[in-house]
C-alpha positions as CSV (number, residue, x, y, z in Angstrom):
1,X,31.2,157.5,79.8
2,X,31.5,154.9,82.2
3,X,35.3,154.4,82.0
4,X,35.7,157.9,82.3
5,X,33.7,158.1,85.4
6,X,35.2,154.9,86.9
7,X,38.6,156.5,85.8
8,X,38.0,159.1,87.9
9,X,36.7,157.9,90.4
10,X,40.3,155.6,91.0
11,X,42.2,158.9,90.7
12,X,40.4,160.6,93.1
13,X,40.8,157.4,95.3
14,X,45.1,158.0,94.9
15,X,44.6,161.5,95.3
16,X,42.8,161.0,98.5
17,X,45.3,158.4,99.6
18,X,48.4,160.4,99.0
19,X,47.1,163.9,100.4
20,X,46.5,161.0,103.9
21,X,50.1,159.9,103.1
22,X,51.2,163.3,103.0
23,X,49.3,165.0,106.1
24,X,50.4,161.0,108.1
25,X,54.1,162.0,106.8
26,X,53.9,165.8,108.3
27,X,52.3,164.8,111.6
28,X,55.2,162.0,111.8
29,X,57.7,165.2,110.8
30,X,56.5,167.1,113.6
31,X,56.4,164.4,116.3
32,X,59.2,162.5,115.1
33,X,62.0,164.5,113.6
34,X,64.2,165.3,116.1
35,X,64.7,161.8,116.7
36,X,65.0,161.1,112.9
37,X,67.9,163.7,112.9
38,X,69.3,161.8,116.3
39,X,69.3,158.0,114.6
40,X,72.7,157.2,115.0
41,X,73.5,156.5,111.5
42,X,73.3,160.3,110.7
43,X,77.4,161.3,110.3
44,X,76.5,164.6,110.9
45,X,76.3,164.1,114.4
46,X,77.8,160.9,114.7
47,X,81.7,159.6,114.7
48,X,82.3,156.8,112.9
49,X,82.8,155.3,116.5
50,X,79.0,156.1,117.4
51,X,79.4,158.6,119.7
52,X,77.9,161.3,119.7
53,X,80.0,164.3,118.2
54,X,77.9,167.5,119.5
55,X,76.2,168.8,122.5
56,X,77.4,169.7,125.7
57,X,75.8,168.0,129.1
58,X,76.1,169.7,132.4
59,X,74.9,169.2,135.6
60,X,72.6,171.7,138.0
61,X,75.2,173.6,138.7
62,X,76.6,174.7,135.4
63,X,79.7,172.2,135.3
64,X,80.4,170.4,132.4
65,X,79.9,166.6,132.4
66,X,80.9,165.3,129.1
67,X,81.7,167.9,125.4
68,X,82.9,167.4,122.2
69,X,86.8,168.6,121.5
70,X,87.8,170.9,118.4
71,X,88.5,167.5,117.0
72,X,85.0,166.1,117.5
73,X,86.5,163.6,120.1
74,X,83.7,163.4,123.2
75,X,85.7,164.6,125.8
76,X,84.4,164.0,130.0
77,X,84.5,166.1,133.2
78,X,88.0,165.7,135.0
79,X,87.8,163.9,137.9
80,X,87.8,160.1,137.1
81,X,85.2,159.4,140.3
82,X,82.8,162.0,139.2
83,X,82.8,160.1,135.3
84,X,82.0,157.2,136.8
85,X,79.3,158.3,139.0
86,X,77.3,160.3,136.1
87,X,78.1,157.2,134.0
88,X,74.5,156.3,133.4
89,X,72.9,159.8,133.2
90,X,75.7,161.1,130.9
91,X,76.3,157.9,128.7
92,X,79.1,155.9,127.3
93,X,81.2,157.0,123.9
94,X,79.8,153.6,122.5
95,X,76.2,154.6,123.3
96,X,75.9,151.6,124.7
97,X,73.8,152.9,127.7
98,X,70.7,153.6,126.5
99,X,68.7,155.8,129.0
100,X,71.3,158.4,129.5
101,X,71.6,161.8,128.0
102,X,74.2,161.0,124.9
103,X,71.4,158.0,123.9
104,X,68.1,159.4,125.3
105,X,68.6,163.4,124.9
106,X,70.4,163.0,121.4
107,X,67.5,164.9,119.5
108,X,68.1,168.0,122.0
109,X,71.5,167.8,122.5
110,X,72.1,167.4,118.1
111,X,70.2,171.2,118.4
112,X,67.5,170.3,115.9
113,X,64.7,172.7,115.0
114,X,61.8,172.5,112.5
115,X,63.4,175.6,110.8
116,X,66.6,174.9,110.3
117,X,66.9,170.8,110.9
118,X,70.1,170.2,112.8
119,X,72.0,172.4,110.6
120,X,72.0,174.6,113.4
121,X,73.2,178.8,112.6
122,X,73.6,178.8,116.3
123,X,76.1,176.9,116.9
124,X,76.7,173.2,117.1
125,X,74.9,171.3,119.1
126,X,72.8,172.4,122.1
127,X,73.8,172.7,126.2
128,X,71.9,169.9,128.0
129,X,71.2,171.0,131.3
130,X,70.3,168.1,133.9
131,X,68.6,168.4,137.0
132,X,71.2,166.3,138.6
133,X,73.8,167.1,141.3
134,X,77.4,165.3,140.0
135,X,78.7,165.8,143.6
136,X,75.7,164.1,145.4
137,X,76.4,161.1,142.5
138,X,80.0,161.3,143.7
139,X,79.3,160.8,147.3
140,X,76.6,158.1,146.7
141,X,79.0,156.2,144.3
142,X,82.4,156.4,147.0
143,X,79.5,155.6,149.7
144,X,78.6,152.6,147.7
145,X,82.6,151.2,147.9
146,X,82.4,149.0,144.8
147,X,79.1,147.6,145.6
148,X,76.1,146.7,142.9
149,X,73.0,149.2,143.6
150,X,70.9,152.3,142.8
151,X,70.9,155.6,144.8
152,X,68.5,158.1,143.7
153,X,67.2,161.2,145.1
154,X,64.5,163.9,143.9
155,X,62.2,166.6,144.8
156,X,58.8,165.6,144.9
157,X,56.9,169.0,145.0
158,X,59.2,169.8,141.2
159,X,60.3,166.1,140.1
160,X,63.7,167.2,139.7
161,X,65.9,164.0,140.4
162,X,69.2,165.4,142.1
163,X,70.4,162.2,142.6
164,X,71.0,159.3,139.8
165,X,73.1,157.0,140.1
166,X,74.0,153.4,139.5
167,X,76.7,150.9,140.0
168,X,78.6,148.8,138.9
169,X,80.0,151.6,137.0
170,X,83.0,152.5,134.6
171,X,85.1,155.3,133.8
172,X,83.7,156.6,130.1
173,X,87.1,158.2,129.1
174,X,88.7,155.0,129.8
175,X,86.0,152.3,128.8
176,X,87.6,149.1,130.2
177,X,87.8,145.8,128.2
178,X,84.5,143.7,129.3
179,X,84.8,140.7,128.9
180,X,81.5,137.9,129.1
181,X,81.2,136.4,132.3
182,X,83.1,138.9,133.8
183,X,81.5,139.4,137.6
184,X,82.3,142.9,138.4
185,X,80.9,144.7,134.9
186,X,77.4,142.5,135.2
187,X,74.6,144.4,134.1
188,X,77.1,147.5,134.2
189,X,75.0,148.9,130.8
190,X,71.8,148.9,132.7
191,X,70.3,151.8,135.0
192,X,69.3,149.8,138.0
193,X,67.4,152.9,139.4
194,X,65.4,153.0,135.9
195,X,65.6,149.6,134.2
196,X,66.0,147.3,136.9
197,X,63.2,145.0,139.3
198,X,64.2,144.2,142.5
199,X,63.0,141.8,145.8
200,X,61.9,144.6,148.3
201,X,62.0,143.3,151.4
202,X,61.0,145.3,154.4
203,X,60.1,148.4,152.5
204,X,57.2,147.0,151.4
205,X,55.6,146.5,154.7
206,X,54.8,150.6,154.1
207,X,52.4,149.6,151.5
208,X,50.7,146.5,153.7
209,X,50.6,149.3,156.3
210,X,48.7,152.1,154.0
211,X,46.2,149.1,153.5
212,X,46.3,148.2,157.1
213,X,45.4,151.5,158.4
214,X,42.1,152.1,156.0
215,X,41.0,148.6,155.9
216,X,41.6,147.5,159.4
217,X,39.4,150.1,161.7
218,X,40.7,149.0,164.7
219,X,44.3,149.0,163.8
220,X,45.4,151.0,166.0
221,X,44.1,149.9,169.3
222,X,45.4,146.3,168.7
223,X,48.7,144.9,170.4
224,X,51.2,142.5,169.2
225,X,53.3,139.8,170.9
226,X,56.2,138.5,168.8
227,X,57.8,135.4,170.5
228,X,60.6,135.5,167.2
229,X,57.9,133.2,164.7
230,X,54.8,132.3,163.4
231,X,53.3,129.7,161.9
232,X,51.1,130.8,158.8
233,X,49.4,127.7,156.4
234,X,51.9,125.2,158.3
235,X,54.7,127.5,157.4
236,X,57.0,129.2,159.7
237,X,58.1,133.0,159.0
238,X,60.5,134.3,161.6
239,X,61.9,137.2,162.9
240,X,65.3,137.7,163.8
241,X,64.3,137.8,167.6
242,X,61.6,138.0,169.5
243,X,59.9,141.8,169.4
244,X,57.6,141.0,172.4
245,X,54.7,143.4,173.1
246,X,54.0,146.0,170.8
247,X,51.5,148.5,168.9
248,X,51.5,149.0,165.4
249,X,53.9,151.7,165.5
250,X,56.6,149.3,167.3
251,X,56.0,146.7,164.7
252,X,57.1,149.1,161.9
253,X,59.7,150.3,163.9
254,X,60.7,147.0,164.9
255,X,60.2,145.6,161.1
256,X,58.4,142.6,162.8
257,X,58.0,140.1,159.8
258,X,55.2,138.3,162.1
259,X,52.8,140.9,162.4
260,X,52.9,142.1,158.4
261,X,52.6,138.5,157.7
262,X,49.0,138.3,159.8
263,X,48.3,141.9,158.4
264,X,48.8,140.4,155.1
265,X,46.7,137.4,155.7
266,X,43.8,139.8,156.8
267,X,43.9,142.0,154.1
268,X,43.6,139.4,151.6
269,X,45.4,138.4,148.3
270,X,42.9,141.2,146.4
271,X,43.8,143.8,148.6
272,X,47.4,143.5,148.9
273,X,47.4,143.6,145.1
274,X,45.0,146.5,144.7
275,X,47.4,148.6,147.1
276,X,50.7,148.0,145.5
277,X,48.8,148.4,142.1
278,X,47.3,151.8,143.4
279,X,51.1,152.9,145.3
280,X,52.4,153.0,141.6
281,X,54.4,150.1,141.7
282,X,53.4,147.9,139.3
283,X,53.4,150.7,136.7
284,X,55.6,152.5,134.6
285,X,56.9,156.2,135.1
286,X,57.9,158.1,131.6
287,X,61.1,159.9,133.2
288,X,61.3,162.4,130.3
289,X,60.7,160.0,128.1
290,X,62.9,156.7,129.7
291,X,60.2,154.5,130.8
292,X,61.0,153.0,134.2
293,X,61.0,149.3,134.5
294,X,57.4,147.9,136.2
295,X,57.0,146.2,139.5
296,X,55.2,143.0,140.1
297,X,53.3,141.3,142.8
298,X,51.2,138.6,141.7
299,X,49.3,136.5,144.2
300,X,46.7,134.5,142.1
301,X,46.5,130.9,143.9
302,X,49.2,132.0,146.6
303,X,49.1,129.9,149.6
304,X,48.1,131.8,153.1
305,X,52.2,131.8,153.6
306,X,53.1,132.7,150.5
307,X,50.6,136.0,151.2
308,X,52.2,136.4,154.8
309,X,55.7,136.6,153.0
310,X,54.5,138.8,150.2
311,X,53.4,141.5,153.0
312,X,56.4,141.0,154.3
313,X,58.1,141.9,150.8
314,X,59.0,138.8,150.3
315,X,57.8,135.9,148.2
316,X,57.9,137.2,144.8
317,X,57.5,140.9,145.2
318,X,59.6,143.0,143.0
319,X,60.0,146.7,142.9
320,X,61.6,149.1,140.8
321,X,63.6,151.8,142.7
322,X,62.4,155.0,140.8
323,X,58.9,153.8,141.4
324,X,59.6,153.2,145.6
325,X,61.2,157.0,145.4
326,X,57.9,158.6,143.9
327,X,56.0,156.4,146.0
328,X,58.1,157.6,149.1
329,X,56.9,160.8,147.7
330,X,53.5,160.7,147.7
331,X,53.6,159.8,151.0
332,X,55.4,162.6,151.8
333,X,53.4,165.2,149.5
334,X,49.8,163.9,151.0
335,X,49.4,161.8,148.2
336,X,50.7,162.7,145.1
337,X,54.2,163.4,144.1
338,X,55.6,165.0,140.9
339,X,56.4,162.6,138.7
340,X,60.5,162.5,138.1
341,X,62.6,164.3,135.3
342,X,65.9,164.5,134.4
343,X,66.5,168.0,131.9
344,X,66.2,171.1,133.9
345,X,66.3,173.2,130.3
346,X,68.6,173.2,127.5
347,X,70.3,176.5,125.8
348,X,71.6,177.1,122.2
349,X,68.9,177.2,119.0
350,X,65.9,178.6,119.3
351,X,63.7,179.0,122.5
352,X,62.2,175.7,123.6
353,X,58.3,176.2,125.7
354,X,58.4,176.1,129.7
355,X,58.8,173.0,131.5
356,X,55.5,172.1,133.2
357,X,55.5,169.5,136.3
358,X,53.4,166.6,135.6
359,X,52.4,164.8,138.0
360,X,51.0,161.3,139.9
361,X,47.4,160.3,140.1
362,X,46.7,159.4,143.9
363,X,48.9,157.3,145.5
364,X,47.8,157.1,148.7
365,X,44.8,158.8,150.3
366,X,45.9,162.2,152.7
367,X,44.9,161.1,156.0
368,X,46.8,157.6,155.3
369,X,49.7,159.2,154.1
370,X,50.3,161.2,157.6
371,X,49.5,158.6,159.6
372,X,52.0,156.5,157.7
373,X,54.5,159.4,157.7
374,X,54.4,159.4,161.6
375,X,54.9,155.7,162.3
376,X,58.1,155.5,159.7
377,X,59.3,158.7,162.0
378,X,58.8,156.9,164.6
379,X,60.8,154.3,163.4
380,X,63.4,156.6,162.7
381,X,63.6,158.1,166.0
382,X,63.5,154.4,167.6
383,X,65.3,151.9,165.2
384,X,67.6,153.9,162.9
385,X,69.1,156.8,164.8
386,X,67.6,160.4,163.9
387,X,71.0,161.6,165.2
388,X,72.1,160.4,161.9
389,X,70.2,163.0,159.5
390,X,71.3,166.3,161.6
391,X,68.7,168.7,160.7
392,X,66.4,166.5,158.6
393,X,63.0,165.5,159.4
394,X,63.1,162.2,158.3
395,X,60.7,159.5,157.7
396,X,61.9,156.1,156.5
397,X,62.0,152.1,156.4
398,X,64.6,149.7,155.8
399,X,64.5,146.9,154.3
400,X,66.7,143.4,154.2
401,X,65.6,141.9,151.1
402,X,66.3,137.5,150.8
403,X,67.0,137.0,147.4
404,X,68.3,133.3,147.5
405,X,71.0,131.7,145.2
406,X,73.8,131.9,148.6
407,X,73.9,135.6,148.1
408,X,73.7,138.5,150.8
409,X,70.7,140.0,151.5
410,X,69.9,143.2,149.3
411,X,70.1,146.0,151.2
412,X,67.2,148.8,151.0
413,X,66.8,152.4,152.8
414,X,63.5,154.5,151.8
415,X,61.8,157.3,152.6
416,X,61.7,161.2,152.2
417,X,62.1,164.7,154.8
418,X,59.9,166.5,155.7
419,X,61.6,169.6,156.3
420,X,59.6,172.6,154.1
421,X,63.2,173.9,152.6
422,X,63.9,170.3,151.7
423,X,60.9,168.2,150.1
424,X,63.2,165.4,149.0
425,X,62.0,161.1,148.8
426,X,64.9,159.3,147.9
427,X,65.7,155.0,147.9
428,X,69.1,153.1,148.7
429,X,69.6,149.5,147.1
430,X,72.7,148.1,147.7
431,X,72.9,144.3,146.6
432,X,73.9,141.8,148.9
433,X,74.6,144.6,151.1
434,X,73.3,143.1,154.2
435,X,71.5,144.9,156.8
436,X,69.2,147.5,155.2
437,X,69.0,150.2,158.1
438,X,73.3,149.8,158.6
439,X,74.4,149.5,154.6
440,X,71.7,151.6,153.0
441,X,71.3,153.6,155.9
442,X,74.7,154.5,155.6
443,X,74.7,155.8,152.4
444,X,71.2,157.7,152.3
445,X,72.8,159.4,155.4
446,X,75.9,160.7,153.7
447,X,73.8,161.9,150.4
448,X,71.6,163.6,152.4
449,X,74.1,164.9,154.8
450,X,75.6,166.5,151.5
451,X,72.5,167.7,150.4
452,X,71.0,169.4,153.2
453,X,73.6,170.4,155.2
454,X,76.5,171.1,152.5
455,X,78.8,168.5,153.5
């Protein structure tokens, strides 16, 4: 009697643990199988080449990035500039580039369903409709001239990126020959504006200035003399010249590396930390699913200059651009900002549910955020030239970013509009681009010309 009962007890045991195998298998099914149907070994859906051999992506407005031909060769849109401007957000025939829509979207664009798998009865594959612009990536790409950088551009009330784009860049319908070593393809499979760290420089003296103004009650009746240095823990940080007399406003304006530094050294090591931790840019953003690369400013043991150079953006600050944008965002939103997203909706197969805008815990607190807003006006109206964004209300900071090695200067332009028709943030890094408010400036002026104003 025994052995029967102990029997039974050991089937009921395998019972248990398959039904717990079976309902762990079904809840992997449902999570899981549309990228199960998307692994690249599937030949359904693959070439033998890799690529991807259904789907169609398209842009905003309807035009047709990349499709597959009646002879399931993956065919791109015409011009040869625009290919290589939506290079990273439409992907590479290898599918080498692994946060753009041909490697990130497969499970969409295959037109997989829990019904019918990807065996789809309406059709082959599925339209992929991005929120993206190709002819702002056009104009940021030519704006770029060859140089290494990130341009990106979104709405921060909706999330919707409009702009995406990274260089160096190829053209996918005529993949060149890379060879290792080979200076101007470096890093050329990598999204700098998702996957990518980089120094910030100057436009990181807007999060030193959010802690500034609530930590420092008197911030705004103090005045500043720059006489083109300061000496900081027996360490000298400079200026490019001497800014004289000035409020705080006419130090952001100015960019005066002297004053950010003593801000800095104020604020403390804790505090500098807790702010960029809080601005969202030592975190990671989920861009439908792509997580962003994380920022970093550590300051544990930091001398009293290395914290005057960190405020300053300096030391060894990094940011990553899609995390500057949404923060430029939140500034502009009053504090929180829609976190980005790249697939407007997709069409073909069955329905898919709404698209909901998540968005950002708080960034910034409200009556920081417009105070901050005004002074980088202000240093739009003194310093960069608001003739250069006809009809925009723009707030922004530059930044010149010293990266060492003998190289350039990266080159940064941040910020966002504050016109109610146009709720755009966007972020400019061109590397070893030089002057941040010239080079960067540049280009966020002729996206935004092109977005705003048509042109």
């Amino acid at each position: 009697m025994k052995k029967i009962e102990k029997r039974a007890l050991i089937c009921l045991v395998l019972v248990f643990a398959l039904l717990a195998g079976l309902a762990l298998f079904l809840v992997r099914f449902l999570v899981y199988g549309a990228q199960w149907a998307a692994f690249p070994a599937n030949r359904h859906l693959y070439a033998s080449t890799g690529t991807l051999a259904v789907g169609r992506v398209l842009d905003r407005d309807g035009d047709v990035l990349s499709w597959v031909d009646e002879s399931g060769t993956r065919q791109y849109y015409a011009n040869a500039m625009v290919r290589a401007a939506t290079l990273h957000a439409v992907g590479d025939p290898a599918g080498a580039i692994g946060t753009s829509a041909l490697a990130a979207f497969a499970d969409l664009l295959s037109g997989y369903n829990l019904l019918t798998g990807a065996d789809n009865p309406f059709g082959q594959g599925r339209d992929l409709y991005l929120t993206l612009d190709a002819r702002l990536n056009y104009i940021a790409y030519q704006a770029l001239n060859g140089k290494k950088g990130a341009v990106g551009v979104y709405n921060y009330e909706t999330g919707e990126i409009l702009c995406m784009m990274s260089s160096p860049s190829f053209d996918p319908a005529d993949p060149p020959d890379i060879q290792e070593g080979d200076e101007r393809y470096d890093g050329v499979y990598l999204n700098r504006f998702l996957s990518s760290t980089f120094v910030p420089g100057s436009i990181f003296k807007t999060v030193t200035l959010a802690a500034a103004i609530e930590q420092l009650p008197d911030l705004f009746d103090r005045t500043f003399t720059c006489t083109g240095s300061v000496t900081i823990g027996g360490e000298t940080i400079t200026c490019p010249h001497a800014h004289g007399e000035m409020d705080i406003g006419g130090a952001l304006a100015s960019s005066c590396n002297g004053v950010f530094a003593q801000l800095a050294l104020e604020l403390g090591a804790d505090t500098l930390e807790q702010y960029a931790q809080k601005a969202g840019l030592t975190d990671r953003y989920s861009v439908d699913g792509i997580s962003t690369a994380a920022g970093s400013l550590s300051l544990e043991g930091c001398t009293d200059a290395q914290l005057g150079w960190a405020g300053v953006g300096q030391h060894n600050d990094l940011v990553n651009p899609c995390a500057m944008m949404v923060w430029m965002g939140a500034v502009a939103n009053g504090g929180k900002a829609a976190v980005p997203r790249l697939i407007l909706k997709t069409e073909g197969g069955l329905p898919t549910l709404p698209r909901l805008t998540s968005r950002t815990g708080r960034l910034i607190e409200t009556d920081t955020a417009q105070a901050l807003a005004d002074l980088m006006a202000r240093a739009v109206e003194e310093t960069y030239g608001a003739d250069r964004f006809p009809n925009m209300d723009v707030c922004a900071k530059s930044g010149t970013a010293e990266v060492g090695g003998g190289k350039a200067p990266s080159a940064w332009f941040a910020g966002f509009l504050r016109n109610e028709d146009a709720p755009y943030a966007f972020v400019v890094l061109v590397e070893e681009g030089g002057s941040g408010a010239d080079t960067a400036g540049t280009v966020a002026a002729k996206v935004l010309d092109a977005l705003v104003n048509g042109y």
